[in-house]
Every structure is written in C-alpha cells, then in structure tokens.
C-alpha positions as CSV (number, residue, x, y, z in Angstrom):
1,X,109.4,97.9,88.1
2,X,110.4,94.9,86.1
3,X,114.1,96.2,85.5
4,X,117.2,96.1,86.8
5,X,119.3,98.7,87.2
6,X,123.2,99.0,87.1
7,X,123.7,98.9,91.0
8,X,121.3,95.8,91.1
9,X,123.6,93.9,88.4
10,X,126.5,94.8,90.4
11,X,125.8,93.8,93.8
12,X,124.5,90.3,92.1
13,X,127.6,90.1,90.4
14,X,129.6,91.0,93.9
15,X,127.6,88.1,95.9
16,X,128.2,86.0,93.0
17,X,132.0,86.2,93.2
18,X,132.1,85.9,97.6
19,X,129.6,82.8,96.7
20,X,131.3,81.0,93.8
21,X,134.6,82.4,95.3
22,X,137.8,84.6,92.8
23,X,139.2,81.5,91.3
24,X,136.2,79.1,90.6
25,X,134.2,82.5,89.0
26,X,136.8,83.0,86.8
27,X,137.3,79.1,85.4
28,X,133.5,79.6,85.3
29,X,133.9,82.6,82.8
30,X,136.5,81.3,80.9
31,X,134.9,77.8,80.6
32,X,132.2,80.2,79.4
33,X,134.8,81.9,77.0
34,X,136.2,78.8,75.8
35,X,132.7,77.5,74.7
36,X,131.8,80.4,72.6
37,X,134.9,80.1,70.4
38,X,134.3,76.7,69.6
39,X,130.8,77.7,68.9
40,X,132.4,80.7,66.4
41,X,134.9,78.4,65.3
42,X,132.2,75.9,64.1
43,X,130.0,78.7,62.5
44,X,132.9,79.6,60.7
45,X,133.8,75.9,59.7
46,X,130.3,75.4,58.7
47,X,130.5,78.5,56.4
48,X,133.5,77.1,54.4
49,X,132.1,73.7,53.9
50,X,130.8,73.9,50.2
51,X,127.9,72.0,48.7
52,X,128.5,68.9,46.9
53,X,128.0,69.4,42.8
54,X,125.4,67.0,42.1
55,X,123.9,66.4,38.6
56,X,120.4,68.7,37.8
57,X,117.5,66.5,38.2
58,X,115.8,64.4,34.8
59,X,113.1,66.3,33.8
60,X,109.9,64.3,32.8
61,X,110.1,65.4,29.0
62,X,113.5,63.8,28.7
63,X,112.7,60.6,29.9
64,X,111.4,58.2,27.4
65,X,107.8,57.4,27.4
66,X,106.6,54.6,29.3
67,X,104.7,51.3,27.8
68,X,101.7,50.8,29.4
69,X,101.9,46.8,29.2
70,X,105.3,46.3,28.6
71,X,104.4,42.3,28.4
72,X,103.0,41.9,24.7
73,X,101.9,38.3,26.2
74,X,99.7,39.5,28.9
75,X,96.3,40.4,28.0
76,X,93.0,42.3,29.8
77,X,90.9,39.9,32.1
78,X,88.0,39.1,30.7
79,X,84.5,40.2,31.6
80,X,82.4,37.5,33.9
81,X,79.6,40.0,34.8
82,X,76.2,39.2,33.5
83,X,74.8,41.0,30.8
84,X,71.4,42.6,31.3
C-alpha cells in the first residue's frame, strides 16, 4: 500500500527522462555525480587533517597557591554597626 514497486520506479524514471529530456537528465546525474565526490573527497581530507599537539592542561595542585590579600597595605573595613 505505501510501496513502490519496480515497474512504478521505472515508468517514473521513463517520464522523468521524456520530461527533463536525454541530455539535460544526464548533466543532471552527473552534476549529481560530481557532487558526491567532492563530498567523498572532503570526508577523506577531513580524515587526514591531524589534531594540533597542544600542551596538557595545569592542573590545580601544580599551580602555586594564591594570597588571599596580595596588598599587605590594605586592611578589613571596619565595623560601623551598632553594638547591642
């Protein structure tokens, strides 16, 4: 019910060559042909291509330890609430 058979793909294809006409169907498929291998081609580029080395990250234990008021002349706010 929903599929085609073999007869029904090859009268479409038969209509589709008297439509488009011998020459302009076969540009069409090679157009089509032509496409694909630059598609392959570029998988295949794509495959050769390899990663940049870049250096591991810094892990946190190897990184010095940080001040937490690396200005010795700064100094905590003093409190202005009110005492109770």
């Amino acid at each position: 019910m929903g599929s085609f058979s073999l007869m029904h793909w090859l009268v479409f294809g038969a209509v589709a060559i008297v439509v488009l006409g011998g020459g302009r169907f076969s540009n069409l498929m090679g157009d089509v042909a032509k496409g694909i291998k630059s598609f392959k081609k570029g998988m295949a580029e794509e495959d050769e291509v390899v990663p940049p080395v870049s250096k591991p990250a810094v892990r946190l234990q190897q990184q010095p330890p940080l001040d937490p008021n690396p200005d010795r002349s700064l100094h905590p706010m003093q409190d202005d609430r009110p005492h109770n």
